[in-house]
N, C-alpha and C positions, 0 to 999 in steps of 0.2 A: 255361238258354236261351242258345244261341250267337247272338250278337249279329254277332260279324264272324268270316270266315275270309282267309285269305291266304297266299299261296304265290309263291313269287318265284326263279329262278335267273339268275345272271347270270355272264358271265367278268369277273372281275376287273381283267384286263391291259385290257380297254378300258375300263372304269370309269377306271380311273387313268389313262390316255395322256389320256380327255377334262377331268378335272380339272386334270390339268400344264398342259397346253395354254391350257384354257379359263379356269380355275380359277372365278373369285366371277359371272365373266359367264356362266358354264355353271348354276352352281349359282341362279343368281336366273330364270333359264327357266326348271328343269326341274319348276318350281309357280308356275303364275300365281297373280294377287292371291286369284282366286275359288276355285283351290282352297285356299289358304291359309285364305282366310274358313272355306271349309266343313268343314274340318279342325278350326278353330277352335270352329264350331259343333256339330261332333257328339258335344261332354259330352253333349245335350241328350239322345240315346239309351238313356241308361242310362234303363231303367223306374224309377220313383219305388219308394221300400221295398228297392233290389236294389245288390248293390254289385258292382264290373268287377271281373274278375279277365282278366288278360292270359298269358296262356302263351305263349313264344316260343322260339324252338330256332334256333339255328343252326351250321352246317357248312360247313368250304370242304377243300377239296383241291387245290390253286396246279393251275389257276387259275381253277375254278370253286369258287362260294358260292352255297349257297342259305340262306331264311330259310321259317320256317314259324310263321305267327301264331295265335293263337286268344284273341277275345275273349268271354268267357262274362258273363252275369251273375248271381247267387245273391240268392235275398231274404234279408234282414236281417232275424234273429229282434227280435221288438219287446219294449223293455226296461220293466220297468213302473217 
């Protein structure tokens, strides 16, 4: 059962001019409090009996990176 998918490309070279620039003031915006919470919150997704497995892949070629996520979950054979 895939639980989450995600797929993300970004350049680089502007990633980093905005952290130089911006640095800890950039980065405290770019997740409000509520997504932080809900972030925080969603252990809660994993089905009960099933355990997360996270696959994750990433690739860059200066000056684009992408990332490609997949979270799955498997049930957990029951131990007697």
């Amino acid at each position: 059962m895939i639980l989450g998918l995600g797929n993300d490309i970004i350049d680089i070279r502007r990633v980093e001019r905005i952290i130089e620039r911006y640095g800890d003031r950039f980065l405290s915006r770019v997740f409000t409090d509520i997504e932080r919470w809900k972030s925080d919150g969603r252990a809660g997704l994993t089905p009960e009996g099933c355990q997360v497995r996270i696959d994750l892949t990433i690739t860059d070629d200066f000056p684009m990176a992408q990332a490609i996520v997949i979270i799955s979950a498997f049930r957990v054979p029951m131990r007697d």
